[in-house]
N, CA, C and O atoms as a DFTB+ gen file, in Angstrom:
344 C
 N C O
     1  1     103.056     131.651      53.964
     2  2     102.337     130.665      54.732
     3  2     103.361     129.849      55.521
     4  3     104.263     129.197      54.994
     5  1     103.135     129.946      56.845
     6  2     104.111     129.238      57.513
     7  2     104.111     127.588      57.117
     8  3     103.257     127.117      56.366
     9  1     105.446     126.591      57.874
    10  2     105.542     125.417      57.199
    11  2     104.154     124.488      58.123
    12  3     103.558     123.468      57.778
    13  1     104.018     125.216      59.191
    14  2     103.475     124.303      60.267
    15  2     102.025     124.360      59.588
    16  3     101.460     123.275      59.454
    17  1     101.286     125.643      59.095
    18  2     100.158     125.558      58.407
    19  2     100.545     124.514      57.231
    20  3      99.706     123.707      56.831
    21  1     101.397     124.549      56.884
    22  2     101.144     123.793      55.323
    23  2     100.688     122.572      55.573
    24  3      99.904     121.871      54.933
    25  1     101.444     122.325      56.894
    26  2     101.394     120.613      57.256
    27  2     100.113     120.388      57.447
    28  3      99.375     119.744      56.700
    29  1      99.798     120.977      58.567
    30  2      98.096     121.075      58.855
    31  2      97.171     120.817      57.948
    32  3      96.478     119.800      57.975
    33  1      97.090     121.736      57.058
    34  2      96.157     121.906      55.552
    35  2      96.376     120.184      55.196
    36  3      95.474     119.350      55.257
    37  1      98.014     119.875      54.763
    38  2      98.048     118.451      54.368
    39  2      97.426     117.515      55.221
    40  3      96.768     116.778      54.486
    41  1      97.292     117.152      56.456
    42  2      96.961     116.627      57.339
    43  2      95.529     116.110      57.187
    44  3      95.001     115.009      57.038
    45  1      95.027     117.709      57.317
    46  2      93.280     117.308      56.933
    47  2      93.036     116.853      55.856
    48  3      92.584     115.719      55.691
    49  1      93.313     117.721      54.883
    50  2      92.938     117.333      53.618
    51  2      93.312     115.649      52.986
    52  3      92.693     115.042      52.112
    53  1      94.672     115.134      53.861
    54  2      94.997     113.996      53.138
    55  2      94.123     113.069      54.048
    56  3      94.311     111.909      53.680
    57  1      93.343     113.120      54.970
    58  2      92.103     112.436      56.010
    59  2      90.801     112.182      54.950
    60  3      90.130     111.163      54.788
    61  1      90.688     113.780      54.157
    62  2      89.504     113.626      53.884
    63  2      89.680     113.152      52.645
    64  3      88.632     112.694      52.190
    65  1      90.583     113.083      51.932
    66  2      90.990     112.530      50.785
    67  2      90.780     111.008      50.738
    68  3      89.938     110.510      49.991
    69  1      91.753     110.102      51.751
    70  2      91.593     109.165      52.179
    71  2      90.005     108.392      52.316
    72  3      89.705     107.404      51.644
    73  1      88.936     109.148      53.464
    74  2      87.775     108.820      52.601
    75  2      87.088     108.626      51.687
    76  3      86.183     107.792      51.651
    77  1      87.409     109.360      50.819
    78  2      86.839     109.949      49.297
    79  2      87.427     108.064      48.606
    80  3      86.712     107.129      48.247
    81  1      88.798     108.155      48.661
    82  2      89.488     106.931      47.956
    83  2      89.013     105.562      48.428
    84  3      88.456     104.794      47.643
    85  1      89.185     105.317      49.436
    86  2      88.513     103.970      50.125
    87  2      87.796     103.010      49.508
    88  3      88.161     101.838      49.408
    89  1      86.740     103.482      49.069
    90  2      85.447     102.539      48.941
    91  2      85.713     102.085      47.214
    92  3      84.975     101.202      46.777
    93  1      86.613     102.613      46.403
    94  2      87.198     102.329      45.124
    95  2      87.428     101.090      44.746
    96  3      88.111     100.439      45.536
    97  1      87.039     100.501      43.689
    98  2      87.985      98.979      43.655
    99  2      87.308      98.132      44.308
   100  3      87.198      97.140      43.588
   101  1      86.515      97.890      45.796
   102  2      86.737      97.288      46.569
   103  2      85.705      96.041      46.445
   104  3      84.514      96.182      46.167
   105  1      86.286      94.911      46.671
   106  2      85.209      93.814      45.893
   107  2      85.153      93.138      47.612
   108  3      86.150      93.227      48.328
   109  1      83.902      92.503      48.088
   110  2      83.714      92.060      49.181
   111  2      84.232      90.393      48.760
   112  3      84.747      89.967      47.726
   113  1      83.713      89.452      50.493
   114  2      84.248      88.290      50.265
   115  2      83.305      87.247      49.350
   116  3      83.623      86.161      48.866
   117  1      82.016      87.974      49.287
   118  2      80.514      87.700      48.728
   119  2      81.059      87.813      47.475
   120  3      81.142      86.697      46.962
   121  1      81.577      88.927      46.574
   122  2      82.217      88.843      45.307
   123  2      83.066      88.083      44.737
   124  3      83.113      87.824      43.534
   125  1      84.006      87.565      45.866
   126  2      85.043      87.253      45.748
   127  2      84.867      85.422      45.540
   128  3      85.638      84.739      44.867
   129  1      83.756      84.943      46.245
   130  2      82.934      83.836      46.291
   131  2      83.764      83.137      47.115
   132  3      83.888      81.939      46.859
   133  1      84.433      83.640      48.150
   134  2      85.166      82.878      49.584
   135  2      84.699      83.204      50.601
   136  3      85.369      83.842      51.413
   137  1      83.714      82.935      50.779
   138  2      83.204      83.592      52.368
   139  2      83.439      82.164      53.124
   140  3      83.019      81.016      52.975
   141  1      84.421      82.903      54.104
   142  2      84.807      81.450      55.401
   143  2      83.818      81.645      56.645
   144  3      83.388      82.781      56.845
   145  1      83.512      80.813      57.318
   146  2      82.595      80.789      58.511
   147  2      83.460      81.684      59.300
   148  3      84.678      81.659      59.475
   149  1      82.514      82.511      59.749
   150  2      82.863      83.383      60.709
   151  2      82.995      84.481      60.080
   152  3      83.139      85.372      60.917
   153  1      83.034      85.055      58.611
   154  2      83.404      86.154      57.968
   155  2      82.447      86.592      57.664
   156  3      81.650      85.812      57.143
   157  1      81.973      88.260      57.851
   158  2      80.738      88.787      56.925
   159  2      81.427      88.654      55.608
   160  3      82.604      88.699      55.250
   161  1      79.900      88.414      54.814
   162  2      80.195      88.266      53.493
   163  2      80.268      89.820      52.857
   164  3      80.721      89.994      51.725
   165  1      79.988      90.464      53.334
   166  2      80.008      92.493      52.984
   167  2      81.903      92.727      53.382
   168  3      82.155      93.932      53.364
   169  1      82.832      92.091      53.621
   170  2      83.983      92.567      54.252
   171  2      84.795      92.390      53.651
   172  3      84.935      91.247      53.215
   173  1      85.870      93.535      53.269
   174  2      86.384      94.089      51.472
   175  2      87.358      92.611      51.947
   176  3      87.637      92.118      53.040
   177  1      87.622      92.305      50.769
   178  2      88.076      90.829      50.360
   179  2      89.969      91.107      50.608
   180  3      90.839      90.684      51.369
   181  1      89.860      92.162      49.333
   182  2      91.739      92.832      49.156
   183  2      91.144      94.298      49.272
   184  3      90.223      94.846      48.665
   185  1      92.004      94.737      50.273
   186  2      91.325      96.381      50.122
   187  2      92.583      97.054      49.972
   188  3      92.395      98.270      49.929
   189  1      94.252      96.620      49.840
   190  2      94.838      97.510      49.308
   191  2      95.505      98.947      49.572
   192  3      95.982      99.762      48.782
   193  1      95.351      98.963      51.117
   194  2      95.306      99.472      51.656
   195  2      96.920     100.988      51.720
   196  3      96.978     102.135      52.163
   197  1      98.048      99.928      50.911
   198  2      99.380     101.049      50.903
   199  2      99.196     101.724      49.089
   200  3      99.861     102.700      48.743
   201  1      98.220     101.021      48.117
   202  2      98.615     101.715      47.177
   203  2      97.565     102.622      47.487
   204  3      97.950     103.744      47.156
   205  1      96.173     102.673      48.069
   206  2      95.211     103.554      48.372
   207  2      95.704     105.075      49.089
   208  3      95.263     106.219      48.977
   209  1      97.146     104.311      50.084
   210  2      97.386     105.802      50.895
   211  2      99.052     106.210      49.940
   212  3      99.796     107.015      50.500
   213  1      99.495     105.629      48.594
   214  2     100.193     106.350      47.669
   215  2      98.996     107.241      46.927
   216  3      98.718     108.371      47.327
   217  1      98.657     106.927      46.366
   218  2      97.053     107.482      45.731
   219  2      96.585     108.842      46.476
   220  3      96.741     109.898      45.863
   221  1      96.033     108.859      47.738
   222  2      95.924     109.639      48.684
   223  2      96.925     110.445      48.991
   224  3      96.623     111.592      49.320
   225  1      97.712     110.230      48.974
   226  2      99.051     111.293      49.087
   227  2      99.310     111.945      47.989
   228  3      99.584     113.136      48.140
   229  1      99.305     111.479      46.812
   230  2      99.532     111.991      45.632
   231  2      98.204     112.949      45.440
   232  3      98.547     114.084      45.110
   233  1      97.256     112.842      45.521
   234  2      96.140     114.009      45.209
   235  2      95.921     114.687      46.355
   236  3      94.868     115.322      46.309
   237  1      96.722     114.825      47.708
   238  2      96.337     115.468      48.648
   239  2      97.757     116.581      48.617
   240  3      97.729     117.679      49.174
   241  1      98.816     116.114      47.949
   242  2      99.854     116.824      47.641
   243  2      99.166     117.946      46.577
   244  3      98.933     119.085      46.982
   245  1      98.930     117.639      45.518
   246  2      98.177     118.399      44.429
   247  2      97.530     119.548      45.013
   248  3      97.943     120.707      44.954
   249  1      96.213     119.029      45.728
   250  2      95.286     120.203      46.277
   251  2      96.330     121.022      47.130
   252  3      96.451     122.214      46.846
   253  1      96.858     120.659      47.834
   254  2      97.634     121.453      49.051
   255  2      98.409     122.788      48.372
   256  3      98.240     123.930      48.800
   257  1      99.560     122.343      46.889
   258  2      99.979     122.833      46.093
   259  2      98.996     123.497      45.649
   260  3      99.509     124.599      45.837
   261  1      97.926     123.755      45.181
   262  2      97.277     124.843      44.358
   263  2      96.713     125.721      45.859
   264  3      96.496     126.912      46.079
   265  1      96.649     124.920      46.404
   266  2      95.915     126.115      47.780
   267  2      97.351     126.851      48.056
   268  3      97.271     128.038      48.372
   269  1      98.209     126.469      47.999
   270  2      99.750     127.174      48.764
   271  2      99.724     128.249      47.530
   272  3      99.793     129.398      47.965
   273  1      99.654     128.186      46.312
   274  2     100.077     128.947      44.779
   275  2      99.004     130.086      44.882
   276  3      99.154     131.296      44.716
   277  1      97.507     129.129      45.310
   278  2      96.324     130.566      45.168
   279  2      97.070     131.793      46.251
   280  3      97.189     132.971      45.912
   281  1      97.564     131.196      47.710
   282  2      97.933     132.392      48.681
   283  2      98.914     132.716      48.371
   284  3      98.972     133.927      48.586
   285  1     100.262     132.185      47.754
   286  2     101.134     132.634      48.025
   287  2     101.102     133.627      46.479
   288  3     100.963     134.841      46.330
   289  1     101.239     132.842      45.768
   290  2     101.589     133.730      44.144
   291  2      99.835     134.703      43.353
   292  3      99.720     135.671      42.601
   293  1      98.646     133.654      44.140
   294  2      97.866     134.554      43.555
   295  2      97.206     135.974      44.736
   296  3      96.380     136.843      44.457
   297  1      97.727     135.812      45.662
   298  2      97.255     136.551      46.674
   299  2      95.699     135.909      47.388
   300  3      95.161     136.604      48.251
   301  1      95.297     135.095      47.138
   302  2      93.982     134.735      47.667
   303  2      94.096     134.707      49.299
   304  3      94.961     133.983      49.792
   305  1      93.394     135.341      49.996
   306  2      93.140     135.175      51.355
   307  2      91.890     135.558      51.372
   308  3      91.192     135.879      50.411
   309  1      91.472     135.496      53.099
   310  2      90.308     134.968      52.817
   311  2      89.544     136.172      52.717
   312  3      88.418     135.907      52.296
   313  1      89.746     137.643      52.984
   314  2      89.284     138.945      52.660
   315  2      88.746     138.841      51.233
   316  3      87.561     138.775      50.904
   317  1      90.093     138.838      50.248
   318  2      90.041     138.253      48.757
   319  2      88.596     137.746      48.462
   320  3      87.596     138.318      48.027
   321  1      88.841     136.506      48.845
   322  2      87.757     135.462      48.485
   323  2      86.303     135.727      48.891
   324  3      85.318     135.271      48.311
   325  1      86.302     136.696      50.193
   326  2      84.942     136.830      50.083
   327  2      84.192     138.118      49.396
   328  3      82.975     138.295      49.438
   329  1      85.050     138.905      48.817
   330  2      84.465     139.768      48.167
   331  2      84.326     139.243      46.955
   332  3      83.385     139.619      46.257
   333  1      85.105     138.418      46.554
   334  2      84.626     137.336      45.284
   335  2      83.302     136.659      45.004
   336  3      82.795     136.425      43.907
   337  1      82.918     136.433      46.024
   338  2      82.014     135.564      46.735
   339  2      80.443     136.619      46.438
   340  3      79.469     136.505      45.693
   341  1      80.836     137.502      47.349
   342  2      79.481     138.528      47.346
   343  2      79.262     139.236      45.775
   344  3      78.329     140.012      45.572
């Protein structure tokens, strides 16, 4: 698998990962019982935002690694997989 695919795969996957993580934890300013004039009270209070994208990196590394191991060491492509499939 070339390096430029690997990146790619990481790329997306650490996007969609990133969604998935987000909404975790996240206590609004309504929770938080500081709502200042001018603030929706729905608007994440501490959202945490660099340990969320350590987090995100760390499980987007993971998946990437077992997708690189299924093609490279288990042979999975996508021929493979769909006769699996059927």
């Amino acid at each position: 698998m070339p390096i430029y695919s690997i990146f790619a795969v990481y790329f997306i996957i650490w996007w969609l990962v990133l969604f998935m993580v987000l909404p975790f934890g996240v206590r609004t300013h309504e929770e938080e019982g500081n709502v200042l004039l001018g603030t929706t009270p729905s608007a994440p209070a501490n959202l945490r935002l660099v340990r969320k994208a350590i987090i995100t990196s760390v499980i987007s590394a993971i998946i990437v690694y077992g997708i690189w191991y299924g093609y490279v060491k288990m042979g999975w492509t996508a021929e493979v997989l769909s006769k699996i499939a059927l």
